[in-house]
C-alpha positions in Angstrom: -33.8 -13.9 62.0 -37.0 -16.4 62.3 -39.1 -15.4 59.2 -39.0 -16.0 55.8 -36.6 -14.6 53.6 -35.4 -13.6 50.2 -31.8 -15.9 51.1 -33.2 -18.5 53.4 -36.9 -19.3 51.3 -40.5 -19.5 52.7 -40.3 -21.3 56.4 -39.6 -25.1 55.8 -37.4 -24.5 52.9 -34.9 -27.2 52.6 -31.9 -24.5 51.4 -32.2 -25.3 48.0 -34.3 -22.3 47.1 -32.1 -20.1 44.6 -33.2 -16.0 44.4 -34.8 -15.0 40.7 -31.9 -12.8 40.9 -29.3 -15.6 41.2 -30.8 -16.9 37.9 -30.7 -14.1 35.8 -27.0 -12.9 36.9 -26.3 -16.3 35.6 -28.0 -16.9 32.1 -26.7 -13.7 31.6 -23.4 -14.5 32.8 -23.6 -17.8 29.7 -24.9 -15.5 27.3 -21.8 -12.7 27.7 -19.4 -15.9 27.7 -21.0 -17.2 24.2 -21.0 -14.4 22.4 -16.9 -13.5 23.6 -16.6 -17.3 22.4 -18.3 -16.4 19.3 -16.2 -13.2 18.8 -13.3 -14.8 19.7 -13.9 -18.0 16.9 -14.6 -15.4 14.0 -11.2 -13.1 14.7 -9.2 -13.1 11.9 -5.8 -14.1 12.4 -3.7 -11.4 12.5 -1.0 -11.6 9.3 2.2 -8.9 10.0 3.3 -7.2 6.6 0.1 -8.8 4.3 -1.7 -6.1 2.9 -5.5 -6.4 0.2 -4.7 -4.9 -2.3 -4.6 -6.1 -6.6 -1.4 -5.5 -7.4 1.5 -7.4 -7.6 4.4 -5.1 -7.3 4.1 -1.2 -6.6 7.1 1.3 -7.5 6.7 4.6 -5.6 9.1 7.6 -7.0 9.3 10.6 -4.8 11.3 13.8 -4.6 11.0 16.7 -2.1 8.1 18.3 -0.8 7.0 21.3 -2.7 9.5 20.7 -5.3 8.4 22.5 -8.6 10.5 20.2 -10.8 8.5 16.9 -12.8 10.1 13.9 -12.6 8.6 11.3 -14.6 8.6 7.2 -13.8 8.9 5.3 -16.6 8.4 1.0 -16.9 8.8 -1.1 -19.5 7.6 -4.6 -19.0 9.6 -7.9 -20.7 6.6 -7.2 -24.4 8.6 -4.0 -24.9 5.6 -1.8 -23.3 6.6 1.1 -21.8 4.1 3.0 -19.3 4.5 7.0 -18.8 2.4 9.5 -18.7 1.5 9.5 -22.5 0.6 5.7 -21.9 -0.3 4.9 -18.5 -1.7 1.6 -19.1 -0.3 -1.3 -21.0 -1.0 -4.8 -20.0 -0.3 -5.5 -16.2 1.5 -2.1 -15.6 -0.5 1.4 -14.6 0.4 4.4 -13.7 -1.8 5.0 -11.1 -0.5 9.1 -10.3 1.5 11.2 -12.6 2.6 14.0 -10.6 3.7 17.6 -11.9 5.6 18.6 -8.8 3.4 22.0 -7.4 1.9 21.8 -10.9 -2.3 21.5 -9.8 -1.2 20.4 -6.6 -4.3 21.1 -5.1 -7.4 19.6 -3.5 -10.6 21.8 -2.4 -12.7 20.5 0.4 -15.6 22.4 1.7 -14.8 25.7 0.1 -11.0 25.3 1.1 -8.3 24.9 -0.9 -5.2 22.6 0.4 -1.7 22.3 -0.9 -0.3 19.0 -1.7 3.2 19.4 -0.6 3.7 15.7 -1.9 5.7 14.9 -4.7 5.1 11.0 -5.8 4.2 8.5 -8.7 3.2 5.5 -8.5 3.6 2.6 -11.0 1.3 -0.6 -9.9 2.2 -3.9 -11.8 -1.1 -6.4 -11.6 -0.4 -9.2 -12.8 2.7 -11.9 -13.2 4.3 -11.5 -16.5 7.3 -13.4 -16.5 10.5 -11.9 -17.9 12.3 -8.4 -17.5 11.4 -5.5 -16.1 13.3 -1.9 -16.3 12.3 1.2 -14.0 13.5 4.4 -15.2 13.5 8.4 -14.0 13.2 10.9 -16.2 13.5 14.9 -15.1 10.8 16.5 -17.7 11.3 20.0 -16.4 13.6 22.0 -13.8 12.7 24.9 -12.8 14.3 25.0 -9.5 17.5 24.7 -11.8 19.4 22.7 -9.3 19.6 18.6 -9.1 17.0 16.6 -7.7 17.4 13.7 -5.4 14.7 11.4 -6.3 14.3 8.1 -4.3 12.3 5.0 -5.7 11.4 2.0 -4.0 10.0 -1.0 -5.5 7.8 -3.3 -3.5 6.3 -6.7 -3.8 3.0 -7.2 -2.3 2.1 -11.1 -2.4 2.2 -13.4 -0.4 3.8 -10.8 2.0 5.1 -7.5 1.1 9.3 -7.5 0.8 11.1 -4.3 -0.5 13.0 -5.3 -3.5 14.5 -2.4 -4.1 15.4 1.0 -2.9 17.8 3.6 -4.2 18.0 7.1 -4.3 19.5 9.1 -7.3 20.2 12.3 -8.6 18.9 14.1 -11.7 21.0 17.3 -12.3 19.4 18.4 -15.2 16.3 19.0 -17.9 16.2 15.8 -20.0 18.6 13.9 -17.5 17.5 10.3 -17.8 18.7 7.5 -15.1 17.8 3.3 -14.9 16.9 3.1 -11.4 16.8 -1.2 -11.5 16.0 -4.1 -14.0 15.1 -7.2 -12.5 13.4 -10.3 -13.5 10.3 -12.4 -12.7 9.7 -15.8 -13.1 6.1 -17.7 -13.3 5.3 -17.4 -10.1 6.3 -13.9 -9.5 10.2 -14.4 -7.9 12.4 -11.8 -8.6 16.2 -12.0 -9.6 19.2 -10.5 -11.5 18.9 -7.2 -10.0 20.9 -4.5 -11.6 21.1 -1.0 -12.7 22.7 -1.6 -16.0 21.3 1.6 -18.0 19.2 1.4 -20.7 16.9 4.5 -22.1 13.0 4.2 -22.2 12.9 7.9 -23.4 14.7 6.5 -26.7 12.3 3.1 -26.8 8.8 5.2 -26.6 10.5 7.7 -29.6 11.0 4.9 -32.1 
């Protein structure tokens, strides 16, 4: 081909012409590269088993689904406070849910009603009191008339969430009352001398 072109330039061009096009497929090109670099530099690092949240330590009771029996958590912290559901905050410890088993086990959304199948409470502890700690269950009411297997796991969160416990146990009976675990924290939130030696809360929140 003799004349001019796009490729080649005007006639007497020395080959160093570059197309319009050439330049823009390559500032955009940079620009797309930047802004991955960018991206890329701002990414948090991803941290397996670290999760945001305020508390310390959570305990999580459960029991079967659709269970009409209430099983009640109870934790005393290493003052003497016990939290329950007539006292669900004392210092660092909350009740966060007391649940009735099917009792109001219910959520309306748009005109529907849903069942909660879900039978849980949860106990958070929010700040690092140092001394001893006892979790206790508690069956309130038994309907079903037949034992419960409740299972209670107790978690620390910081600086990476560990199970420190996990147990299930059996409550057979109205008023049945089992220590699920006393441990221990230190200053700076260790745990030791794990056991199950039983002690009643029921009695302690009666005196």
């Amino acid at each position: 081909m003799d004349g001019p072109s796009l490729f080649t330039g005007a006639e007497g061009d020395d080959g160093t012409f570059v197309p319009f096009t050439d330049i823009l497929f390559n500032v955009l090109l940079g620009f797309t590269m930047m802004v991955f670099v960018a991206f890329a530099l701002i990414r948090p690092d991803a941290k397996s088993g670290i999760i945001d949240t305020n508390a310390e330590f959570i305990i999580t009771t459960t029991w079967p689904d659709d269970n009409d029996d209430d099983i009640d958590t109870y934790v005393q912290d290493p003052t003497g406070n016990v939290v329950w559901y007539h006292s669900m905050q004392k210092g660092f410890v909350t009740l966060d849910r007391d649940d009735r088993g099917n009792y109001l086990d219910e959520v309306t959304v748009n005109g529907v009603t849903h069942h909660i199948a879900l039978n849980q409470e949860t106990v958070s502890i929010r700040g690092i009191l140092p001394g001893d700690y006892v979790v206790n269950i508690y069956h309130f009411t038994n309907p079903s008339a037949a034992a419960v297997p409740v299972t209670v796991k107790v978690e620390k969160i910081n600086p990476k969430l560990s199970v420190v416990y996990y147990d299930t146990l059996v409550l057979d009976h109205k008023g049945d009352e089992k220590t699920v675990v006393r441990f221990t924290l230190d200053k700076e939130g260790a745990v030791s001398n794990i056991n199950t030696v039983p002690v009643s809360l029921i009695q302690a929140v009666r005196k």
